[in-house]
MINU-557719 format. One record per residue: residue in one letter; y negated, x, z of N, C-alpha, C in turn. Coordinates in steps of 0.001 Angstrom, whole numbers, always signed. Each point is the difference from the previous one (the first is absolute). Layout:
REM MINU-557719
   res       n.y       n.x       n.z      ca.y      ca.x      ca.z       c.y       c.x       c.z
     A         Y         X         Z         Y         X         Z         Y         X         Z
...
REM end
This chain:
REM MINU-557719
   res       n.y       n.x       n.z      ca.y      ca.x      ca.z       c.y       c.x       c.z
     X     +1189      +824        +0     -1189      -824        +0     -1258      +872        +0
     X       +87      +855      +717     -1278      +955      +314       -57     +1092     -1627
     X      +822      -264      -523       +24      +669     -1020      -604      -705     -1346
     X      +453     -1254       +91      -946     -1091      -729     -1072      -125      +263
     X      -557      +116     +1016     -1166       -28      +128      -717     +1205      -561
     X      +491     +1149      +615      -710     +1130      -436       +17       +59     -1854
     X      +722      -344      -748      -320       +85      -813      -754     -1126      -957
     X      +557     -1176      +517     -1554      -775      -435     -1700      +644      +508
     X       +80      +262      +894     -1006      +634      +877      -556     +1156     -1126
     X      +845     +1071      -741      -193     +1020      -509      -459      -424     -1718
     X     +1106     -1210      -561      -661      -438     -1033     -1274      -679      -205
     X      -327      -518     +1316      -918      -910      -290     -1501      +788      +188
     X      +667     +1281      +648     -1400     +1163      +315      -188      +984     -1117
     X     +1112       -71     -1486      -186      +385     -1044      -575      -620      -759
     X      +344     -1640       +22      -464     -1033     -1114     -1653      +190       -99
     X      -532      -288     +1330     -1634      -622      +485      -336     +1070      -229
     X     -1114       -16      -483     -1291      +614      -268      -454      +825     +1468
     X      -281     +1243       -28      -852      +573      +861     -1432      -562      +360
     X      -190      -111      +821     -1884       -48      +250      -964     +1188      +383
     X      -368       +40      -955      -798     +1272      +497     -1792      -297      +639
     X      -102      +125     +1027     -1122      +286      +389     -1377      +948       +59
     X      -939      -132      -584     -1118     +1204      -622     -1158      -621       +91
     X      -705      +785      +980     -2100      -584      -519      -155      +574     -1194
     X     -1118      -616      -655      -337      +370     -1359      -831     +1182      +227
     X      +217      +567      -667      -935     +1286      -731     -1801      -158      -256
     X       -61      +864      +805     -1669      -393       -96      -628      +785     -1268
     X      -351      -715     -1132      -908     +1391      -865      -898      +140      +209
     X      -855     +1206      -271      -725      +110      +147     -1440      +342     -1140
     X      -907      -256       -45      -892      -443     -1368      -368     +1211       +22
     X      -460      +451     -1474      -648     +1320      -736      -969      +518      +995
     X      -480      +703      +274      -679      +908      +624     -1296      +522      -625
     X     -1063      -498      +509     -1241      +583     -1160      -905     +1107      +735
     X      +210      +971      -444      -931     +1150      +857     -1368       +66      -150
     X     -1164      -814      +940      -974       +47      -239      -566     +1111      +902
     X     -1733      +741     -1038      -556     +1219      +909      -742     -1249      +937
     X      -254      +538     +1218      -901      -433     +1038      -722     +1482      +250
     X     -1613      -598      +635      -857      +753      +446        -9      +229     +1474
     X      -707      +888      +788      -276       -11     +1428      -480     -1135      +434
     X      -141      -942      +891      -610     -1414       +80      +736     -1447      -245
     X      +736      +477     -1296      +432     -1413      -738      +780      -903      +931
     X       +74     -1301      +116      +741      -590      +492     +1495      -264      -583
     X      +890      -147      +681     +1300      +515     -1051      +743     -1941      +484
     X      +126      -505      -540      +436     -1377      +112     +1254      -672      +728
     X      +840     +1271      -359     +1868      +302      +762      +374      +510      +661
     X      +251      +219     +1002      +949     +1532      +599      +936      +542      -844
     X      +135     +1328      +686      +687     +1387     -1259      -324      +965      +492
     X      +202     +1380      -902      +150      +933      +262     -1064      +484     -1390
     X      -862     +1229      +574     -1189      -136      -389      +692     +1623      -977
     X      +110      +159     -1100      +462     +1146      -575     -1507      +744      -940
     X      +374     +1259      +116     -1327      +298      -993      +436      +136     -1524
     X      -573       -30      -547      -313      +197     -1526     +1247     +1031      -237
     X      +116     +1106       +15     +1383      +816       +65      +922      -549      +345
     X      -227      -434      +936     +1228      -373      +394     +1095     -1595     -1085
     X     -1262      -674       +77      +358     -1169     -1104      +379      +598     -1326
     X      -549      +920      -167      +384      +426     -1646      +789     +1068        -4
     X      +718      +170      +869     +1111      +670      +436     +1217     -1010       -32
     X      -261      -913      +752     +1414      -826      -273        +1      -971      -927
     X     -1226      -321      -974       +16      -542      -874     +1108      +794     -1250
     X      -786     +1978      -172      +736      +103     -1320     +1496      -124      +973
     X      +228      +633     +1155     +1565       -57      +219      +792     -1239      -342
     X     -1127     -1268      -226      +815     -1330      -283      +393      +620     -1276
     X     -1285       -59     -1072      +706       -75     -1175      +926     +1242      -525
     X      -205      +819      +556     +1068     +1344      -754     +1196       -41      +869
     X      +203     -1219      +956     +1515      +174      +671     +1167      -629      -757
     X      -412      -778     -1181     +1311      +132     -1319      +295     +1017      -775
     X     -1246      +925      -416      +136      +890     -1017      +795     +1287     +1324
     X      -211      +110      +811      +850     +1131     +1313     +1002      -414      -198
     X      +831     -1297      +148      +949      -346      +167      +738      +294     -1172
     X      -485      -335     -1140      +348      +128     -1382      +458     +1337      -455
     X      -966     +1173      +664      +568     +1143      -120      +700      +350      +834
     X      +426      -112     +1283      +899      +296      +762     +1254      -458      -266
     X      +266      -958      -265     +1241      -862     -1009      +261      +939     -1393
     X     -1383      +442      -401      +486      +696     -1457      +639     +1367      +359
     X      -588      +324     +1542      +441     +1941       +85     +1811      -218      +666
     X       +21     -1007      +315     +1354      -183      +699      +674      -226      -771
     X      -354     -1128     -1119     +1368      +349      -915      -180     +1046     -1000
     X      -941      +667      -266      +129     +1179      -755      +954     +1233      +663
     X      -141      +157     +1433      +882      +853      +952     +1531      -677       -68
     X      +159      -773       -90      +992     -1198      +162     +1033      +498     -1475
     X     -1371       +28     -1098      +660      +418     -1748      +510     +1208      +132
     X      -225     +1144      +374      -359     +1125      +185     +1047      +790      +566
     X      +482      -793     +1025      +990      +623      +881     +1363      -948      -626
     X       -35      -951      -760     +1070      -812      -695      +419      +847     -1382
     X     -1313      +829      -649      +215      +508     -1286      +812     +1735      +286
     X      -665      +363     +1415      +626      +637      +610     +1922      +380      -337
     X        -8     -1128     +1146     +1130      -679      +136     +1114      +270     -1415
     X      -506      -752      -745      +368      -263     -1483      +372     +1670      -309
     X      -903      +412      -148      -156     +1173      -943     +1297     +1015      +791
     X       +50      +444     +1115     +1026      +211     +1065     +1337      -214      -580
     X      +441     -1565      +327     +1131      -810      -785      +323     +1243     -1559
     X     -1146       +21      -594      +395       +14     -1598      +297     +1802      +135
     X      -509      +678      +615       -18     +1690      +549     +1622       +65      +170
     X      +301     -1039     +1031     +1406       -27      +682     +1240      -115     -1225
     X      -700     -1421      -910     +1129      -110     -1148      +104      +986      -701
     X      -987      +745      -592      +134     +1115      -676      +833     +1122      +484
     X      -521      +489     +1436      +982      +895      +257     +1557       -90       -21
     X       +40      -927      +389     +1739     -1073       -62      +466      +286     -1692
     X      -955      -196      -948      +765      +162     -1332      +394     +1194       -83
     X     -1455     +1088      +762      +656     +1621      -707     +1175      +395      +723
     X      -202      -976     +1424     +1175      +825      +376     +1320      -721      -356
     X      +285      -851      -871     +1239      -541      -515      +207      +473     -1179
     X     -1428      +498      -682       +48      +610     -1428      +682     +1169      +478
     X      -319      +931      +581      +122     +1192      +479     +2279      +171      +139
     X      -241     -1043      +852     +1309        -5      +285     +1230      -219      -817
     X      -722      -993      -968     +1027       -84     -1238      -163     +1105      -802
     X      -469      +773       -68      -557     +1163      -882     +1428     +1049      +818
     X      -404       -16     +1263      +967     +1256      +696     +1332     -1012       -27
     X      +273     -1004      -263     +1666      -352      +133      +888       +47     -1644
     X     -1572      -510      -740      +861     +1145     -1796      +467     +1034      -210
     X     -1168      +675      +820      +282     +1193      -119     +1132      +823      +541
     X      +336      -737     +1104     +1565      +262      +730      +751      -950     -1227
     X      -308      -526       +62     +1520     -1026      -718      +207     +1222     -1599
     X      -945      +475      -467      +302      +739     -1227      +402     +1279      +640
     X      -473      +318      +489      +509     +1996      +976     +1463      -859      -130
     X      +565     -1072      +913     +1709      +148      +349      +418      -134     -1314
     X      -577      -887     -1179     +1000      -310     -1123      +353     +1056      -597
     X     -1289      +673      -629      +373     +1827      -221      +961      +663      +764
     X       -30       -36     +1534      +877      +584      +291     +1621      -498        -4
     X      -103     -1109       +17     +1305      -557      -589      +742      +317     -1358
     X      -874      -503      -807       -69      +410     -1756      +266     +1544      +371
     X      -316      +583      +366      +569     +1501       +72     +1061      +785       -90
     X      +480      -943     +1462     +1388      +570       +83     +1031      -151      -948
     X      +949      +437      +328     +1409      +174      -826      +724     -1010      +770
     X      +897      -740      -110      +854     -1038      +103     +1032     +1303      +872
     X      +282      -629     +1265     +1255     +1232      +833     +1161      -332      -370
     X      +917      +377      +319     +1149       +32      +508      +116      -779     +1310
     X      -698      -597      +163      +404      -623     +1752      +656     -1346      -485
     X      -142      -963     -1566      +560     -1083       -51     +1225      +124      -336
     X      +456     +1064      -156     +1205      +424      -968     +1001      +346      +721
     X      -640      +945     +1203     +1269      -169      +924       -15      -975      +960
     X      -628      -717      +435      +196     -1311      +439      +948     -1009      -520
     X      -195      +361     -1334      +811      -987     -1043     +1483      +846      +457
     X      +145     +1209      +160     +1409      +906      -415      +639      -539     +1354
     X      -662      +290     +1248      +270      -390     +1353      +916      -808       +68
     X      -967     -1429      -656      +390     -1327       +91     +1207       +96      -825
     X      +464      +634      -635      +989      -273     -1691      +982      +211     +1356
     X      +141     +1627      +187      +980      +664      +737      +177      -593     +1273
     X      -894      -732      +967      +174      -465      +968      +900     -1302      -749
     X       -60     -1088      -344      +585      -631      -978     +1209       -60       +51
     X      +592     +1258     -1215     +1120      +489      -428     +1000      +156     +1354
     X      -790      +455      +799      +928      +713     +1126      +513      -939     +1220
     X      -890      -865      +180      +567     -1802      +475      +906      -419      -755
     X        +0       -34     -1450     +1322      -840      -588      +632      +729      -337
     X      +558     +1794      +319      +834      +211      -210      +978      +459     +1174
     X     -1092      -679     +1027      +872      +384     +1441      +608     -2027      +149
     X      -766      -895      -582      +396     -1080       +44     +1340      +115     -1201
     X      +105      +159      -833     +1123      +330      -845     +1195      +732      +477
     X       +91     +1121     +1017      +457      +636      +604      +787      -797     +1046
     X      -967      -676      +735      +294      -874     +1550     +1057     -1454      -809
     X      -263      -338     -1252      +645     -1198      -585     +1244      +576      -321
     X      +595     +1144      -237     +1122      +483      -570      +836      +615     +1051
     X      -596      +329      +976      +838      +410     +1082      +458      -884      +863
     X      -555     -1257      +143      +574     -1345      +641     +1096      -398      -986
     X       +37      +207     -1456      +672      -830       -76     +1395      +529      -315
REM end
């Protein structure tokens, strides 16, 4: 039972909608930097900035896309850079890999032709011949001791 419940309990806390709770966002309106004199009556409270100072964070408003723009451009240029890197590395690596397989097939011809010559060289021995004679006479000498052993039994 407690198990029915819990899972109606669990579907029904998947089905429904969340509520989310949030105060709204206050915006806030453009900002107009007016000069004031010594004297002037100023209409608002604030913070009283001088002339430098306003046109200080004015250009920082507008040149804080074109900063951004290049900082994005130097990062992925470092980003290209160390990838072409990368790359070029890879292709260093394949190359060496060919010479040294070129290399290697070069030194295993060159053995494989040194032995054929030296094969092609030689003279054909005598070592198959008496092997062959061995075998004849080893042979002969079984069936004529078996020929022997058949005639004396009988």
């Amino acid at each position: 039972m407690l198990r029915k419940i819990l899972s109606l309990y669990l579907v029904m806390f998947m089905i429904s909608p969340t509520i989310a709770l949030a105060e709204e966002i206050e915006t806030f309106p453009d900002y107009v930097v007016l000069p004031i004199e010594a004297g002037d009556i100023v209409p608002f409270d604030g913070v009283l900035l001088s002339l430098d100072a306003a046109a200080k964070i004015i250009t920082e408003k507008k040149f804080e896309s074109a900063e951004c723009d290049l900082r994005i451009g130097y990062e992925l240029h470092i980003q290209e850079e160390r990838y072409q890197l990368q790359l070029d590395y890879k292709d260093i690596e394949i190359a060496s890999w060919k010479d040294k397989y070129e290399s290697m097939m070069i030194l295993k011809v060159a053995e494989n032709d040194r032995l054929t010559e030296l094969v092609l060289k030689q003279k054909p021995g005598k070592d198959p011949f008496l092997v062959a004679l061995g075998f004849g006479i080893g042979t002969l000498t079984s069936l004529g001791i078996f020929a022997l052993s058949t005639e004396i039994v009988k």
